[in-house]
C-alpha positions in Angstrom: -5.4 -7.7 25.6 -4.8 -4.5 23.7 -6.7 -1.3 25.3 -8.4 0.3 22.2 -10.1 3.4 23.6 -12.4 5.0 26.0 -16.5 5.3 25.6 -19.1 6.7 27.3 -22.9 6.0 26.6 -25.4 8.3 28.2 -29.0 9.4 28.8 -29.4 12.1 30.6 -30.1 16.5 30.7 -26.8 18.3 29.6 -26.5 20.3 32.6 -27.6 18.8 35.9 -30.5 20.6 37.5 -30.3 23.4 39.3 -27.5 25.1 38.2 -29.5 26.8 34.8 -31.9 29.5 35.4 -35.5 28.0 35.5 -36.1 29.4 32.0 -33.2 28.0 30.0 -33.9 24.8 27.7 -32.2 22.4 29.1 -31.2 19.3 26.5 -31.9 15.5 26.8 -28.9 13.7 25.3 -29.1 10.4 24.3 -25.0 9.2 23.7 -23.7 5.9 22.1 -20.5 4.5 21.6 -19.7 2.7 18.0 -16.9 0.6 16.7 -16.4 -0.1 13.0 -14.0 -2.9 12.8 -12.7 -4.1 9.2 -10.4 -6.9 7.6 -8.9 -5.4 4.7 -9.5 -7.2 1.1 -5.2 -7.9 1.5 -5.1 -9.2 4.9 -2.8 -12.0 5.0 -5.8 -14.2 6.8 -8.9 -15.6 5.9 -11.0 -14.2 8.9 -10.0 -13.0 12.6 -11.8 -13.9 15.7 -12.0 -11.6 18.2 -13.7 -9.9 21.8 -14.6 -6.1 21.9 -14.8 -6.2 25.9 -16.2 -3.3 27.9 -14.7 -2.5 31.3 -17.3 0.0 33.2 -16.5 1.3 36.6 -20.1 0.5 38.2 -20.6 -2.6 36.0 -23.7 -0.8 34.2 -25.3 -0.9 37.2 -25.9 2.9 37.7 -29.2 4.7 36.8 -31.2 2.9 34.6 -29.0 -0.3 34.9 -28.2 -3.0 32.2 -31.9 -3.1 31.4 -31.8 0.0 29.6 -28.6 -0.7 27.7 -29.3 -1.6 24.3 -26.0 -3.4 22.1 -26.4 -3.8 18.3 -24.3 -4.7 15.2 -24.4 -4.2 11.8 -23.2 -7.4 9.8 -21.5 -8.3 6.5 -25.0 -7.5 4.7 -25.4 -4.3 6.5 -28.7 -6.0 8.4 -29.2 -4.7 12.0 -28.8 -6.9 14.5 -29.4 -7.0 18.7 -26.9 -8.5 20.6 -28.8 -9.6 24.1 -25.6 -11.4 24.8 -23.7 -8.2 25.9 -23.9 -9.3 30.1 -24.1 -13.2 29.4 -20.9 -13.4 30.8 -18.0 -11.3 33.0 -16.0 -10.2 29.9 -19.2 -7.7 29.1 -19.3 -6.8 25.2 -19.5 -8.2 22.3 -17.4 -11.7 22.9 -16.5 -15.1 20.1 -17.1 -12.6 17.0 -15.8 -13.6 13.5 -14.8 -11.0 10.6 -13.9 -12.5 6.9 -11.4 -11.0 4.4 -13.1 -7.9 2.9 -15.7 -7.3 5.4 -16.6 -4.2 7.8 -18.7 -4.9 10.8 -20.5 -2.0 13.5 -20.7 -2.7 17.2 -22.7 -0.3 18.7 -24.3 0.2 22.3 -26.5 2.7 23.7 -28.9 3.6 26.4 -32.5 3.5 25.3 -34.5 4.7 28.1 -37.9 3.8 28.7 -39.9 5.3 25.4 -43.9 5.4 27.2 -45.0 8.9 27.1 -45.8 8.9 30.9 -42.0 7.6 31.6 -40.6 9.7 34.6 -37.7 12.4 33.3 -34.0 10.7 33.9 -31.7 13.7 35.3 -28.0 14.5 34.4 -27.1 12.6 37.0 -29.5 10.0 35.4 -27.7 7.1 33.5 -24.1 7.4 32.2 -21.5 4.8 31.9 -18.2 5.7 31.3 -14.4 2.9 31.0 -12.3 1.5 28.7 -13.1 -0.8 25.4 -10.6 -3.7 24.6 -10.1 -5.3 21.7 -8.4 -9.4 21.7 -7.9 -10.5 18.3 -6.3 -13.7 16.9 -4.1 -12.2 14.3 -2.1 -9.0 15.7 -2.1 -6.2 13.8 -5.2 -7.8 11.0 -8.2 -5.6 12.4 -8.5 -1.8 11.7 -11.0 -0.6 14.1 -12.5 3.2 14.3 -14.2 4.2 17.6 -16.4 6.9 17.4 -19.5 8.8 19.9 -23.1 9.3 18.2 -25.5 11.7 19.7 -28.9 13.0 19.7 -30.0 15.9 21.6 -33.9 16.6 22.5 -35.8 19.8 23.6 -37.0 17.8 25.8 -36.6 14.8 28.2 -38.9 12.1 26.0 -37.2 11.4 22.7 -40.8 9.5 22.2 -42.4 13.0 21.8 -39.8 15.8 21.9 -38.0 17.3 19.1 -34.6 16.6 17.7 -32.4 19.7 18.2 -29.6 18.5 17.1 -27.1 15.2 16.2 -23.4 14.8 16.3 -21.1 11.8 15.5 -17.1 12.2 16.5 -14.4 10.0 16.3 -12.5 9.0 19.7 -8.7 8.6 19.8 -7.6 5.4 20.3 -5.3 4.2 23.0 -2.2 3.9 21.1 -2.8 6.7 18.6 -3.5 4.3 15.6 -7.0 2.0 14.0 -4.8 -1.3 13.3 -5.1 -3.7 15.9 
């Protein structure tokens, strides 16, 4: 099993309540984490198999729980696809996936909290998951992978309704310094 990086997905205020003056805007953040994993045009193999496990510290149980974590990848095709296999089993994540010679594939997951205009606020201590993302391939050294962290902050605490202030997307380091796995 090869440790491939940290992630953290959140959905909560940037700073928890209470400690800003009662005037200051205080941010909602929506955070996801994203893997782009590829099989170079060269590789020496048709296609790899291979798990992108997630090992949380709570088990996703915290805040919002599993419910409210949305998975996602972008195929071959670049089509959009849910993933609602993401807790079907213990290894949690995106398990018995397939990548061909030439292809690049995204893995994303997310919290979506409830989107109904009267949904209660979730607070910085709200929903945040935070471990470690393994990657177990069949052909060492055949994947390049690229981790990075997406997100979108709100003047407010619906992103049904409130305003996008800003978005940022940054790549993580990776456990061993490199993207080949």
């Amino acid at each position: 099993m090869t440790v491939f990086s940290s992630f953290e997905v959140l959905a909560e205020t940037l700073v928890p309540s209470g400690i800003l003056p009662s005037t200051a805007k205080n941010p909602f953040l929506l955070q996801g984490y994203f893997v782009q994993i590829s099989l170079s045009p060269s590789a020496n193999v048709s296609a790899v198999n291979f798990n992108l496990i997630f090992e949380e510290t709570t088990d996703f149980t915290q805040g919002a729980g599993q419910s409210s974590l949305q998975a996602q990848f972008i195929d071959a095709n670049g089509n959009v696809n849910i993933y609602s296999q993401f807790f079907a089993s213990t290894g949690r994540g995106f398990l018995n996936q397939k990548i061909g010679r030439g292809q690049t594939l995204i893995y994303g997951v997310q919290v979506i909290p409830s989107l109904d205009e009267k949904a209660v606020p979730i607070p910085q201590g709200g929903t945040g998951w935070r471990g470690t993302v393994q990657i177990v391939s069949s052909a060492t050294g055949a994947l390049i992978a690229t981790p990075t962290q997406r997100l979108v902050y709100y003047d407010g605490t619906n992103p049904l309704s409130d305003s996008v202030l800003d978005a940022v997307v940054y790549a993580l380091p990776t456990f061993n310094g490199g993207t080949q796995i």
